[in-house]
C-alpha positions as CSV (number, residue, x, y, z in Angstrom):
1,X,-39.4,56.4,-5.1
2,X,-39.8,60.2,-6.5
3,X,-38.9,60.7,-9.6
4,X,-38.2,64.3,-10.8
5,X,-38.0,65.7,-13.8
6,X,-35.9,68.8,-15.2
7,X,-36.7,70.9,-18.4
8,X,-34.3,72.7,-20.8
9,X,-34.9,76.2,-21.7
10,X,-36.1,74.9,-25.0
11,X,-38.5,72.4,-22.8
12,X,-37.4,69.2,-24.0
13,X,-37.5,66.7,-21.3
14,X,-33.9,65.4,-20.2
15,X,-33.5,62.3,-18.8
16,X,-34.6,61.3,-15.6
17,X,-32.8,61.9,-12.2
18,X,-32.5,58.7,-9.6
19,X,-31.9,60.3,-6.0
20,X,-30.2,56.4,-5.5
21,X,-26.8,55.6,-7.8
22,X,-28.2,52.4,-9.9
23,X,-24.4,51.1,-9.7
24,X,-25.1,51.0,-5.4
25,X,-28.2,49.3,-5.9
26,X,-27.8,46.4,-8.2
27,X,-24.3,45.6,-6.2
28,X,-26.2,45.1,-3.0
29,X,-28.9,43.5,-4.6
30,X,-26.0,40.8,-5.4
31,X,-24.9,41.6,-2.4
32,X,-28.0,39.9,-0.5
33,X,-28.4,37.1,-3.4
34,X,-25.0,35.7,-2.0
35,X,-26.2,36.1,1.9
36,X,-29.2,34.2,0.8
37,X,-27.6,31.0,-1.2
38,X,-25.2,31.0,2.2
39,X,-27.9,30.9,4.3
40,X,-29.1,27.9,2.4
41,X,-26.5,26.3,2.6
42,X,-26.1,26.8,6.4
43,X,-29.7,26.0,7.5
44,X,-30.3,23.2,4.5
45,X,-27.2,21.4,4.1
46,X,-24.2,21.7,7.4
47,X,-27.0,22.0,9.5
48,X,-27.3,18.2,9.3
49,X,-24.0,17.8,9.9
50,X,-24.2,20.5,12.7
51,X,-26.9,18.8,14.5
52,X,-26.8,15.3,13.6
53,X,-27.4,12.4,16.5
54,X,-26.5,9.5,15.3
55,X,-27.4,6.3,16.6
56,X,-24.6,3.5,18.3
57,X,-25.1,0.2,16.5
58,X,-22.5,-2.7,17.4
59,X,-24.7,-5.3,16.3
60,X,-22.8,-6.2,13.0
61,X,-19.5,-8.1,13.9
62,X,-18.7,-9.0,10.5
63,X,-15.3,-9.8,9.2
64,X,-13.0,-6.9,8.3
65,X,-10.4,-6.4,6.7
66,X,-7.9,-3.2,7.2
67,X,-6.1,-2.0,4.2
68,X,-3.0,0.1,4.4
69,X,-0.6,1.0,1.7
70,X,2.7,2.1,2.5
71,X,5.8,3.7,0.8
72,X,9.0,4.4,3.0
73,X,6.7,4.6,5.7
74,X,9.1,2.5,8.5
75,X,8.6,5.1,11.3
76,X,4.5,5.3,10.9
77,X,4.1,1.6,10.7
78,X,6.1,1.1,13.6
79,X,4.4,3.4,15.8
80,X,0.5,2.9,14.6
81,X,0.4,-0.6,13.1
82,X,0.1,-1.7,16.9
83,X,-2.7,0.2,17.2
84,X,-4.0,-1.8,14.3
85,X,-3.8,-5.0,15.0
86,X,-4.6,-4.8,18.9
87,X,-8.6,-3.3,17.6
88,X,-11.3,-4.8,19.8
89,X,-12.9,-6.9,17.9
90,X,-13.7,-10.7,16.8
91,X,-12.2,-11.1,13.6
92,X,-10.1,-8.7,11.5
93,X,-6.9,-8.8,9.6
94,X,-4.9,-6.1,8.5
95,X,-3.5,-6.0,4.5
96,X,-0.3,-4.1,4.2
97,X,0.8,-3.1,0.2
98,X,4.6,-2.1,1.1
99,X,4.9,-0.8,-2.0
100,X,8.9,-0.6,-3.0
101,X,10.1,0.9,0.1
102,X,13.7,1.7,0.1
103,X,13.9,1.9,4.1
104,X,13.4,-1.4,5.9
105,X,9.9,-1.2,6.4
106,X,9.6,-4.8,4.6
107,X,11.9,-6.0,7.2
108,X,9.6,-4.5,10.2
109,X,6.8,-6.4,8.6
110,X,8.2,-9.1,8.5
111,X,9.2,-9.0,12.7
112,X,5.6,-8.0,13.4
113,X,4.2,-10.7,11.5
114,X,6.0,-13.4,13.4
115,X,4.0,-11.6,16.3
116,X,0.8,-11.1,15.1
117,X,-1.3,-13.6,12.9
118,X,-3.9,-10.9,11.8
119,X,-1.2,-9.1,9.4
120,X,-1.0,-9.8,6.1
121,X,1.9,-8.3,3.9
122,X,1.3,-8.1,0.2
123,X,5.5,-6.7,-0.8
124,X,6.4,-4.9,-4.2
125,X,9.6,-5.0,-4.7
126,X,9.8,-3.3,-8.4
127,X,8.1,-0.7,-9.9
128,X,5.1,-2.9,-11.7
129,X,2.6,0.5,-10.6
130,X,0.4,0.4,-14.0
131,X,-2.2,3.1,-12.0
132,X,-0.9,6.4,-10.9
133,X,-0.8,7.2,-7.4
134,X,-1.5,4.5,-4.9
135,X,-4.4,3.0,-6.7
136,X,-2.0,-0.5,-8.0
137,X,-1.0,-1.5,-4.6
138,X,-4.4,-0.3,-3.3
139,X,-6.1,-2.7,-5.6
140,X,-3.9,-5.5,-4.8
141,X,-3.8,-4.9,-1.2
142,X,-7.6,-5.2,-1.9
143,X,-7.2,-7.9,-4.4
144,X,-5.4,-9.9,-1.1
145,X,-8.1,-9.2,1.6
146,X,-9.6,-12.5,2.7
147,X,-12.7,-10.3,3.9
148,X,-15.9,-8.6,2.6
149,X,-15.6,-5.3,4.3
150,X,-13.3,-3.3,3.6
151,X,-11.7,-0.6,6.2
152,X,-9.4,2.1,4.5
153,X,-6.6,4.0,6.0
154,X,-3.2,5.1,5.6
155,X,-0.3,4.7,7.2
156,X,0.9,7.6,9.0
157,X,-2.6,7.3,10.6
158,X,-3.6,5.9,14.3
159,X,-7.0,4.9,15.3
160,X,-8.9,6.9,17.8
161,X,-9.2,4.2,20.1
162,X,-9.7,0.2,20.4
163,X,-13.2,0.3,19.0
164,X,-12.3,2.0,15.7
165,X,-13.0,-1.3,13.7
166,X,-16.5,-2.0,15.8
167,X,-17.4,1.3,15.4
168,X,-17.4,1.6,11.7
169,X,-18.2,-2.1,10.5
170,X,-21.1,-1.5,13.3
171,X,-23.0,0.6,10.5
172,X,-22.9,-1.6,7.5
173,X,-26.5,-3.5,7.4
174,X,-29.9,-2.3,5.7
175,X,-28.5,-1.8,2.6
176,X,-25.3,-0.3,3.4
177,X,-22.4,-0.7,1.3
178,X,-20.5,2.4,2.5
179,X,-18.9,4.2,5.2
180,X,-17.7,7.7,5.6
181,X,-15.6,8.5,9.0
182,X,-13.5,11.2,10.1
183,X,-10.0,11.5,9.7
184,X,-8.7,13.9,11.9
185,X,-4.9,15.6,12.3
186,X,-3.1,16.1,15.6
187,X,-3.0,19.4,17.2
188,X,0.1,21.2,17.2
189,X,1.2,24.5,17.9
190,X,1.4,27.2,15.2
191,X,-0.9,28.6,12.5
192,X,-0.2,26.3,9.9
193,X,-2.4,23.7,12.2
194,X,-4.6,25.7,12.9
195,X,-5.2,26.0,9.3
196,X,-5.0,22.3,8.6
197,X,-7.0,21.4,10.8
198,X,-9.8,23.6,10.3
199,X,-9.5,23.0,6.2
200,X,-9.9,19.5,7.2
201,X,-12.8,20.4,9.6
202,X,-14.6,22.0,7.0
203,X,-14.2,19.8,4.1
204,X,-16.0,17.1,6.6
205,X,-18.9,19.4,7.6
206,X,-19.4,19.3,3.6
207,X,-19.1,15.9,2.2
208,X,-20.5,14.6,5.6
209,X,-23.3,17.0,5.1
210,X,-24.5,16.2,1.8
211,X,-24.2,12.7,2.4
212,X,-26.4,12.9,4.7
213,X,-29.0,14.7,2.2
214,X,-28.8,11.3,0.2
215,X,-25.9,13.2,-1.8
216,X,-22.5,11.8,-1.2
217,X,-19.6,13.0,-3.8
218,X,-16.7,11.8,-2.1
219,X,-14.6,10.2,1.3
220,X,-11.2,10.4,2.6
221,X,-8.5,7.4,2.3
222,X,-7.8,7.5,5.9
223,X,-10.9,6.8,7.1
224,X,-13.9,5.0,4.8
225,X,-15.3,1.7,4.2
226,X,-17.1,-0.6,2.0
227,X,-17.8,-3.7,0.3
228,X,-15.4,-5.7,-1.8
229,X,-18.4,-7.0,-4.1
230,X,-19.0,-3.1,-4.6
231,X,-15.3,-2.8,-5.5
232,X,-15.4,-5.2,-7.9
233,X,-18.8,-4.7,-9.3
234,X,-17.5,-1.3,-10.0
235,X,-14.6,-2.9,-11.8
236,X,-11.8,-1.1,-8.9
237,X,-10.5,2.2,-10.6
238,X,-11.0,1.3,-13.7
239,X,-12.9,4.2,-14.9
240,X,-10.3,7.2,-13.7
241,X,-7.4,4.7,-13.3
242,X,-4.7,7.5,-15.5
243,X,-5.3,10.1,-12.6
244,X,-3.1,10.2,-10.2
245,X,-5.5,11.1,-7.3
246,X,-9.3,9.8,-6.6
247,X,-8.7,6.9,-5.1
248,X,-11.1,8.0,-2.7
249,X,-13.4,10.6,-3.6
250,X,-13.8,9.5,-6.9
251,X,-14.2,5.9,-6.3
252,X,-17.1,7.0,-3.7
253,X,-18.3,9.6,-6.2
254,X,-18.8,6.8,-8.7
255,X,-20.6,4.3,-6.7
256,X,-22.5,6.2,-3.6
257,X,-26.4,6.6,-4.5
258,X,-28.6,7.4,-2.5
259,X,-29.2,5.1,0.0
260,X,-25.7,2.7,0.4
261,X,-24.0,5.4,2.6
262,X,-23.6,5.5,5.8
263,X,-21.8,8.1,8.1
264,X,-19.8,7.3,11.3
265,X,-19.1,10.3,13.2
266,X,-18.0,8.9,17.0
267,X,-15.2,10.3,18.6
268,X,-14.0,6.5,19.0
269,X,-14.3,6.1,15.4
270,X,-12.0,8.8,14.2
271,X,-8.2,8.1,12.8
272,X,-5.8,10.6,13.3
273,X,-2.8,11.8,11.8
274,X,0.0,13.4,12.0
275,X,-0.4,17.1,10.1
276,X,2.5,18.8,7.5
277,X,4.8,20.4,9.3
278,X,5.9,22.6,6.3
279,X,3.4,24.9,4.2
280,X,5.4,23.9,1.0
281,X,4.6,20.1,1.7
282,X,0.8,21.1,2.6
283,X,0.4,22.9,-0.3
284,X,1.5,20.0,-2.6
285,X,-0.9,18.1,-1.0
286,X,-3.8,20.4,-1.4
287,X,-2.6,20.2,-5.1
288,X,-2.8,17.1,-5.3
289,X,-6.4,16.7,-4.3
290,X,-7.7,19.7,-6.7
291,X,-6.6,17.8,-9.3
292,X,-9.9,15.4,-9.0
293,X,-12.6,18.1,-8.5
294,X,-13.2,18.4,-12.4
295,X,-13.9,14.5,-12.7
296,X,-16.9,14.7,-10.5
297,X,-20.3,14.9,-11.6
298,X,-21.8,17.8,-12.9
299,X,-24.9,18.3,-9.7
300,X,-21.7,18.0,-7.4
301,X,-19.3,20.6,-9.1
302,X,-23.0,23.0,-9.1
303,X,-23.3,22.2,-6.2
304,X,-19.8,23.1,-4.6
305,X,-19.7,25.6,-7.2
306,X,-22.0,27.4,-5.9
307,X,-21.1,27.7,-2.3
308,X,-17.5,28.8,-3.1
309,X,-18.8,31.5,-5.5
310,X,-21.1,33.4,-3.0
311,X,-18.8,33.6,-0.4
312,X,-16.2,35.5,-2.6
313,X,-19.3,37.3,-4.0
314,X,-20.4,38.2,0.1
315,X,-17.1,39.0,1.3
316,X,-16.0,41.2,-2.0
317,X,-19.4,42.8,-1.9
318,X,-19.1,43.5,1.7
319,X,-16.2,45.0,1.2
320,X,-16.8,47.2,-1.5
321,X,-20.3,48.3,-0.1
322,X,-17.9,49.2,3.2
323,X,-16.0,51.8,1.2
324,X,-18.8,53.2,-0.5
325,X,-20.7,53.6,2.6
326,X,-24.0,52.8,1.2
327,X,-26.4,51.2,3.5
328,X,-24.5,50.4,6.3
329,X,-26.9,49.5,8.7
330,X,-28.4,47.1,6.5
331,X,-25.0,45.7,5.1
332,X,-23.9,45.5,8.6
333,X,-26.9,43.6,9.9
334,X,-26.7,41.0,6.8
335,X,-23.1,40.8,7.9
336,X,-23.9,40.1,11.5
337,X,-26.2,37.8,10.5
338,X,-23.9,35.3,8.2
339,X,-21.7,35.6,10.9
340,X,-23.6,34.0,13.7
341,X,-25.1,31.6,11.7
342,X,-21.2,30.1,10.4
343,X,-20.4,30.6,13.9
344,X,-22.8,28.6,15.1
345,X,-22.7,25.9,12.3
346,X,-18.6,25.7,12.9
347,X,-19.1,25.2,16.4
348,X,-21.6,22.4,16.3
349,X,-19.7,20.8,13.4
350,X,-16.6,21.5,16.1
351,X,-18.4,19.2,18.9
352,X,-20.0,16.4,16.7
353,X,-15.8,15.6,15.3
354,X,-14.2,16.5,18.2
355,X,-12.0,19.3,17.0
356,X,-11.0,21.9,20.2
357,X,-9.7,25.2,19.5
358,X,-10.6,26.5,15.9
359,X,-13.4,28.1,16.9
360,X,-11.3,31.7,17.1
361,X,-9.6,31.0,14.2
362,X,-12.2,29.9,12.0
363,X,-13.2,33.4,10.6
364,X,-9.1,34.6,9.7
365,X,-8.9,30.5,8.2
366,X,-12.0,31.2,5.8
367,X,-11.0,34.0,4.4
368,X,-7.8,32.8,3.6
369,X,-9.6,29.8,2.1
370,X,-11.2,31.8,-0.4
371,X,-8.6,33.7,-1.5
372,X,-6.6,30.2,-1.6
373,X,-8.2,27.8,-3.6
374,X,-8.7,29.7,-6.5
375,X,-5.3,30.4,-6.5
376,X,-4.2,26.6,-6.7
377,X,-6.3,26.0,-8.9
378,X,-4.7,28.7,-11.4
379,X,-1.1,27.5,-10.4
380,X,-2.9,23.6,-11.0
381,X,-3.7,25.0,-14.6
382,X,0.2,25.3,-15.9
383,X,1.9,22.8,-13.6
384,X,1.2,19.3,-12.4
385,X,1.4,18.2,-8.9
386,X,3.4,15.6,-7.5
387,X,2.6,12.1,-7.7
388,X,2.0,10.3,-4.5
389,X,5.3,9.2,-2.8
C-alpha cells in the first residue's frame, strides 16, 4: 500500500495519509474472523451430524423400562399411552409418575392397567415434590422401574412407530450407557411451527453433533436413554436438584464422557409431539430451558458461546459493511459462501431427522434466533420462569 506524505509550509511532516479508512478495515477483518469460526463449525462439527450413516443394530433385546411423568395430562395419556405399551418388543414395561393430577388421569390408569400387564403406575396424590420441576416423580418413577435401561419420554409424546423401544435399546452394548434420540413436533400450519420446529431441528444438529465428536453436553426428556446403575451411581439429581429445569441436559451433561454415548437417529426411532399452539406458552418454555445453560461446564458454554457470538458478529457486520459499501464483492462472496454451506448443512441435518418443509424458512428462522435468545436471556435476568406444570 502507498503511503504519501504531505509537508507544511514550515516543512514539518504531518501525519500520514491511508488511501483505505482504518475503521473499514479492522470491521471486515472481524468481519471474516466470524465467517471463519462458522465455517468451522459447519465443516468440523454439524457436518457429522449432516452426514452421519449410522449403523442398524437390533441385537440387544434387553429389558426396558419406559418412564413417563405426567401432571393433568388425561387427554395425552389416553391417546399415546397405547402407543406405549403395544412397542414391538420382548420385554418392556412402562412406569407412569401421575404426579397429583386434578383431572382423572389416575382413574384412566387405572382402566388401562386392568388391560395391560406392562404398566406400572407409581400415583402422588399430595404435594411431597422436595425437587423442583419434574425431577421427584422422575426419580421415583425411576426408583419403581423393575429394569436396567431406562427409556425417557413425556407424556404428550407418541413414538414414531412400533420399533421405537428396539430401535433405541438396540444401541446400548460396547460400553454404552447412553442414548440420545430425536424428539420431534408435529407439523402444523402457521409460522409459529415453522419456527418450532426448526429451533428444535437445530438444537439437534448441535447436541447430536458434538456428541458425536466425543462431546456430549446435553439430551432431551422426550427422547433419551440410559442405565439405572449410571442413575444411581451418579447419585439421581442430586448435584442440581434446587433447579427447576435439567432434568435432562444437565443430568447427561454430568455423566456423558467420552465414550458412553450413543446416538440414535432413525426415522422409527423418533417421538413426536404435539407443538405450542400459542407464542406466549412457547416462549415460557424456551425460558424455562435457558435457565440451565449457566450450569454446564465451562468447554460447553465456550464452546456454544462461541458459535452464537459469530453469527451476530457475521450478520451485524454484514450489515453494516452493506451500508458502507466497502468491499462488496468480497463481502458478497463471503456472504454467498456461509450461505450455501448452512444451506447445505440444514438440508442434510433435514433428511437424517426427517423434518420436511423448513428448508425455505430456515434463513428468516435464524435470524430471528439470534435476535431471540439473547433477548430471553435479558428478560431470564429479572424474572423467573415458570415451574413445570
Amino acid at each position: 500500500m502507498k503511503i504519501e506524505y504531505f509537508r507544511s509550509n514550515t516543512n514539518k511532516m504531518q501525519l500520514p495519509y491511508f488511501p483505505y479508512d482504518l475503521t473499514e478495515q479492522t470491521l471486515m477483518l472481524v468481519f471474516f474472523l466470524a465467517f471463519l469460526i462458522q465455517m468451522i463449525y459447519f465443516w468440523v462439527v454439524f457436518r457429522r451430524l449432516a452426514f452421519y450413516r449410522g449403523k442398524k443394530d437390533f441385537s440387544s433385546e434387553e429389558a426396558v423400562s419406559i418412564v413417563i411423568c405426567a401432571r393433568n395430562e388425561y387427554a395425552n395419556l389416553k391417546n399415546n399411552l397405547p402407543l406405549f405399551l403395544e412397542q414391538d418388543y420382548p420385554l418392556f414395561e412402562v412406569v407412569v409418575v401421575n404426579d397429583n393430577s386434578q383431572d382423572d388421569s389416575f382413574e384412566l390408569l387405572e382402566d388401562m392397567a386392568r388391560e395391560h400387564s406392562k404398566l406400572k403406575i407409581v400415583n402422588l396424590n399430595q404435594e411431597l415434590n422436595f425437587f423442583h420441576g419434574k425431577k421427584f416423580p422422575l426419580s421415583l418413577g425411576i426408583k419403581s422401574a423393575s429394569h436396567e435401561i431406562l427409556l425417557l419420554t413425556d407424556a404428550d409424546c407418541r413414538p414414531s412407530s412400533k420399533y421405537w423401544i428396539r430401535n433405541m435399546a438396540g444401541k446400548f452394548g460396547r460400553g454404552k450407557e447412553i442414548v440420545l434420540g430425536y424428539g420431534a413436533y408435529e407439523g402444523k400450519a402457521g409460522l409459529l411451527n415453522l419456527l418450532i420446529r426448526y429451533e428444535t431441528l437445530w438444537v439437534a444438529i448441535q447436541y447430536l453433533s458434538y456428541s458425536l465428536m466425543g462431546k456430549t453436553y446435553m439430551g432431551v426428556g422426550r427422547n433419551m436413554a440410559y442405565r439405572k446403575t449410571l442413575f444411581y451411581k451418579n447419585k439421581g439429581f442430586s448435584s442440581h436438584y434446587t433447579i427447576a429445569s435439567g432434568d435432562d441436559d444437565l443430568f447427561i451433561n454430568s455423566v456423558a464422557t467420552k465414550k458412553n454415548v450413543a446416538i440414535e437417529i432413525d426415522h422409527g426411532s423418533h417421538t413426536i409431539s404435539v407443538p405450542e399452539e400459542k407464542i406466549g406458552d412457547w416462549v415460557k418454555q424456551k425460558r424455562r430451558h435457558l435457565t440451565t445453560w449457566k450450569y454446564y461446564r465451562p468447554r460447553f458454554k465456550w464452546l456454544l458461546g462461541t458459535w452464537s457470538v459469530s453469527q451476530m458478529f457475521f450478520f451485524g457486520l454484514f450489515i453494516l459493511l452493506l451500508a458502507l459499501g466497502y468491499n462488496m464483492i468480497v463481502v458478497g462472496s463471503v456472504f454467498i459462501l456461509r450461505f450455501v454451506s448452512y444451506l447445505l448443512i440444514t438440508k442434510m441435518s433435514m433428511n437424517r431427522l426427517n423434518e420436511r418443509k423448513l428448508l425455505l424458512f430456515s434463513p428468516i428462522a435464524e435470524l430471528f434466533l439470534i435476535v431471540f435468545y439473547p433477548m430471553l436471556s435479558l428478560v431470564n435476568m429479572f424474572s423467573k420462569p415458570d415451574k413445570w406444570k
